[in-house]
N, C-alpha and C positions, 0 to 999 in steps of 0.2 A: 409695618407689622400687619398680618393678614389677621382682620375680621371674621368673625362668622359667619358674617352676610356674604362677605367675600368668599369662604370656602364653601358655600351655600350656594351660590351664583356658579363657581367653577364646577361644583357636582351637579347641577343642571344644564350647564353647556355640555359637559361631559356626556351625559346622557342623551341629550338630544343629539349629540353626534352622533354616538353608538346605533339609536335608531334610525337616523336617516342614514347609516352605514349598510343595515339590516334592509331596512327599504331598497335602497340600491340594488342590493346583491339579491334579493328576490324582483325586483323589475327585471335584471338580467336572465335570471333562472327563465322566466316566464318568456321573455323574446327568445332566448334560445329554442325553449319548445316547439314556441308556433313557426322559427324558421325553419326548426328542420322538418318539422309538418309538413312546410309547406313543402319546401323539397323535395321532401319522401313523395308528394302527391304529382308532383312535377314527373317525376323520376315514372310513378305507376302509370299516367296517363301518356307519357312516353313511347314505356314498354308495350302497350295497350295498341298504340298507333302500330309501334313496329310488327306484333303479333297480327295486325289486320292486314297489312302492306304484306307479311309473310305468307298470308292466306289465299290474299289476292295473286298472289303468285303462284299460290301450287293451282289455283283454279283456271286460271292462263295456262299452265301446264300440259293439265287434266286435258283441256280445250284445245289446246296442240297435241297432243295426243290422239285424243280423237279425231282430229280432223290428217292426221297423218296416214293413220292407219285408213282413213276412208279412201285415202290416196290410195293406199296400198291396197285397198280392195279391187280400184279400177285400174289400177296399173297389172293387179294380176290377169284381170278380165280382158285386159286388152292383149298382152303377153301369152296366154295359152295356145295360142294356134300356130307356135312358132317355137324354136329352139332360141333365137336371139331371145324373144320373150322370155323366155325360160331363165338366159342366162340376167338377164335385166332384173329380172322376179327374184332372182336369188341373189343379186347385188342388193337391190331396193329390202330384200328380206334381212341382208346382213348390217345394209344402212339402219334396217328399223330398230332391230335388235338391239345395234350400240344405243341407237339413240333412246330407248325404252332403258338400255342397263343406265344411262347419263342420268335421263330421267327419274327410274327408281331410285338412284342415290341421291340425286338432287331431293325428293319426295324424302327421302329417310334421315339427309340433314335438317329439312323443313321440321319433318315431327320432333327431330330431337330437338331443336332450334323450339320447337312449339312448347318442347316440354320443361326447356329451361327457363321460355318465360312465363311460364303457369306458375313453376316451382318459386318464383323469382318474385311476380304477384301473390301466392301466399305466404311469402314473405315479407311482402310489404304491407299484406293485409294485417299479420301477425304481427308487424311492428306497429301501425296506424294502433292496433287493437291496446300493444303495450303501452303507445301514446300514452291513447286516452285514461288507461287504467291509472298512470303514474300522473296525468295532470289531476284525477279524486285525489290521489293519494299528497300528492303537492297541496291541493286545497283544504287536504285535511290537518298537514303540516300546519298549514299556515293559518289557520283555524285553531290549533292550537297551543302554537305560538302565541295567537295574541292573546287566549287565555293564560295564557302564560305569565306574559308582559301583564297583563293587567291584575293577576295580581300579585304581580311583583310592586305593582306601583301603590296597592294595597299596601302589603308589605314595609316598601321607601318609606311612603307616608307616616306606618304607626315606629316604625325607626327614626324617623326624624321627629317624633315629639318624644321618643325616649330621650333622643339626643338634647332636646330642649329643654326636658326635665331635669338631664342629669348636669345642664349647665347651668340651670338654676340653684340645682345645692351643692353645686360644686363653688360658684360665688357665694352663696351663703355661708359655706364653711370655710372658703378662702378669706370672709370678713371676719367669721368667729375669728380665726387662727390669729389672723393680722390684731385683731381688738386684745388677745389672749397675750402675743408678743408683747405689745406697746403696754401693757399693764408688767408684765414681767420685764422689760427693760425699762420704767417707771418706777418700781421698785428696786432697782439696780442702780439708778439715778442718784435715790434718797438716799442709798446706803453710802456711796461716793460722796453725797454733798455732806451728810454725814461726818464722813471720816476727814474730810476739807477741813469742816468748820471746827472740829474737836482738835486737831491740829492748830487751827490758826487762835481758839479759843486760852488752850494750854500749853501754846512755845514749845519751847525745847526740853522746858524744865523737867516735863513729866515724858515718861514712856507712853507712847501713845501706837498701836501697832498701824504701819498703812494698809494692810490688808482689811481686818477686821472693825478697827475704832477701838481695838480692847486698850482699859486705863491699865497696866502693870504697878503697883506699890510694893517694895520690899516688904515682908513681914520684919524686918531688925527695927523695921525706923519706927513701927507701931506698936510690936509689942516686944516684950520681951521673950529670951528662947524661954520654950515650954508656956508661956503663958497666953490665955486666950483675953487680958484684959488691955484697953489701951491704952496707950503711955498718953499722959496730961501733956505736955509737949509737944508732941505729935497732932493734937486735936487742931487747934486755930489753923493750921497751913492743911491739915488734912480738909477741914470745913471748906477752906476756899476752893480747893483743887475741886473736890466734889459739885460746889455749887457751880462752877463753871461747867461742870463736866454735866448737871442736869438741867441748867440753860441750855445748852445748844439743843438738848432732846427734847422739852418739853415746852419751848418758848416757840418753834416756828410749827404753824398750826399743821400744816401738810407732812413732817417730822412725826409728830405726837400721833396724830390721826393713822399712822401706820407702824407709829411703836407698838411691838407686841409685849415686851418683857425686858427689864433692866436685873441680871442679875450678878448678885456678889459671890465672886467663888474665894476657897479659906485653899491653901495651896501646901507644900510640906516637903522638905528632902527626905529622903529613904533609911534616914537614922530612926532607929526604934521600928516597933508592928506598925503594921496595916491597920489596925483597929486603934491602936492608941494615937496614929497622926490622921485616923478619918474624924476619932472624936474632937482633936484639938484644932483641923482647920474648919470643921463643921462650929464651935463654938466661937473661932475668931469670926468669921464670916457672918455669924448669929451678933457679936457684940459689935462689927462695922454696922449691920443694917440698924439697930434700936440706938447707936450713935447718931444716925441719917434721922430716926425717926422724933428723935429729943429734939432738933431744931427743925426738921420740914414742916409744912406749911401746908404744902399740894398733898392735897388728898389723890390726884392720879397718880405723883411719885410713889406714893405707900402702895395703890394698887399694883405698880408695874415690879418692884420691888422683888425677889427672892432670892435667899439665901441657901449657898451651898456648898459641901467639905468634899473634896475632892481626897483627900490623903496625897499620896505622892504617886499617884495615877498618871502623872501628868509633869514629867519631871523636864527642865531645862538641860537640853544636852551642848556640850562644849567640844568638837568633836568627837563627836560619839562617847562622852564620859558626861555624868552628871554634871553640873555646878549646882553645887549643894546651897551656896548664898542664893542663887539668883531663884532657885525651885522654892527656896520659902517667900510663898508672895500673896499678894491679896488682889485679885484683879476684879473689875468690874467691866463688865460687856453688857448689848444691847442686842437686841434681835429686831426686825424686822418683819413685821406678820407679811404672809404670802399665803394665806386661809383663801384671798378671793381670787387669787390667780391659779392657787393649786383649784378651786374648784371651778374653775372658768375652765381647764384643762382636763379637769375628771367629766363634765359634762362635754365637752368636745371630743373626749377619746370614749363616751358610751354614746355619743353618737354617730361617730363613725363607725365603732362596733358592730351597731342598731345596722344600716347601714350595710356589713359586709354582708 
């Protein structure tokens, strides 16, 4: 499993690639320039020779020229006293002419030839000129580039201690949550060893539910119908069941220390009003708990103690139809306090809150 340090390390290899990528490809950008610089300068001092060589040429020209025609001056001088002369002077005259028309054109490809490497040189001047303009402008590039980079690296930096930050309270709340958990599956614990020990305390004899630990007691076997007082009979095996049943709770110190509430509910079938079987399981439930209280001893049992009439709110169904027997009944349940995990959780959900 990758560390932090490890994705920490991988994002600065990363990055130092990236720039020595960037370096790269501007050392290239740069040698490109200067070779074809150089080139271009190759190419100009080239042209340069050949414009001179072309020069030198029409000036050889010019110089045969002249020195043709000087010919032709004494070949006329010699020629006038004569018809041969004559006819010679006007050979040497038609010789000259071609060679003067060779000439002129030779002379008119020369300027044009001269003119295309002038044109050819201010092009090359024009380019040397864009060079240089486009290496400021490269350097200004790269000029702000690295302002760039730097402060992006500004940037990295106050990102990597948000990053730092936000893994500090992200473990601090991954320990709340975990301490929050283990105290709520700690309480999940009790209620299980709980509903074990009330089991193994009270056999088979008693109704014991494996869900919740609730004790179930018929109301027949305690009191009589309609009546809220308890049958003499009933009392000694009701005393024992009890006392077993507030041993298991109050004898094991980690048990007690998160008992919230032991209470007695008064229970009722659906014969007769709502107000007359709240009053009568409200009074059975009233004369279970001052039974508890005529022999109990522990003053925490009196504390955790309360009684309550439920009417027939709460009726036992047999396929979806009452059992009218089993709905009159007297049960005793326990609760488990969870005050310090619900507010372990109320403080961890307003702090994350806080937070978003």
């Amino acid at each position: 499993m990758k560390t932090p340090n490890d994705e920490k390390g991988n994002f600065w290899i990363a990055y130092a690639d990236l720039m020595a990528g960037l370096l790269f490809v501007f050392i290239l950008l740069v040698g490109g320039i200067i070779v074809k610089y150089f080139l271009m300068q190759s190419d100009f001092f080239r042209i340069q020779d050949e414009f001179a060589a072309a020069k030198s040429d029409l000036n050889q020209t010019q110089s045969d020229l002249d020195k043709t025609q000087n010919e032709f001056l004494k070949t006329m001088a010699v020629l006038q006293s004569s018809q041969e002369k004559n006819e010679q002077l006007e050979e040497l005259n038609r010789l000259f002419n071609e060679r003067l028309s060779a000439l002129n054109l030779e002379l008119n490809e020369t300027k044009k030839q001269n003119s295309l490497y002038i044109l050819q040189i201010d092009d090359l001047n024009d380019m040397i000129d864009d060079l240089k303009k486009g290496n400021l402008d490269l350097k200004k590039i790269v000029e702000s580039r690295e302002d760039a980079i730097s402060e992006n690296e500004e940037k990295i930096a106050y990102l990597l201690a948000q990053i730092s930050q936000k893994e500090s309270d992200f473990n601090r709340i991954l320990h709340d949550l975990n301490t929050t958990k283990n105290r709520i599956r700690n309480l999940t614990g009790i209620k299980v060893k709980v509903i074990a020990r009330l089991s193994e305390a009270l056999g088979s004899d008693m109704s014991i539910d494996p869900n919740s630990g609730n004790l179930r007691l018929s109301s027949s076997v305690l009191f009589d119908k309609g009546s809220s007082e308890l049958k003499e009979e009933a009392k000694p095996e009701f005393r024992r069941t009890l006392e077993r049943y507030f041993a298991v709770l109050l004898r094991d110190k980690n048990i007690r220390e998160n008992l919230e509430s032991i209470v007695i509910e008064g229970h009722t079938d659906s014969d007769g009003g709502y107000l007359y079987n709240l009053e009568l399981s409200q009074a059975r439930a009233q004369a279970v708990m001052e039974f508890i209280n005529s022999w109990n001893e522990d003053a925490d049992l009196e504390r955790f103690l309360v009684a309550s009439g439920r009417s027939y709110t709460m009726p036992i169904l047999r396929d979806g139809v009452e059992d009218k027997d089993a709905s009159r009944r007297i049960e005793i349940k326990f609760s488990i306090s969870n005050k310090e995990a619900i507010d372990e959780i109320q403080k961890f959900l307003e702090y994350d809150a806080n937070e978003d």
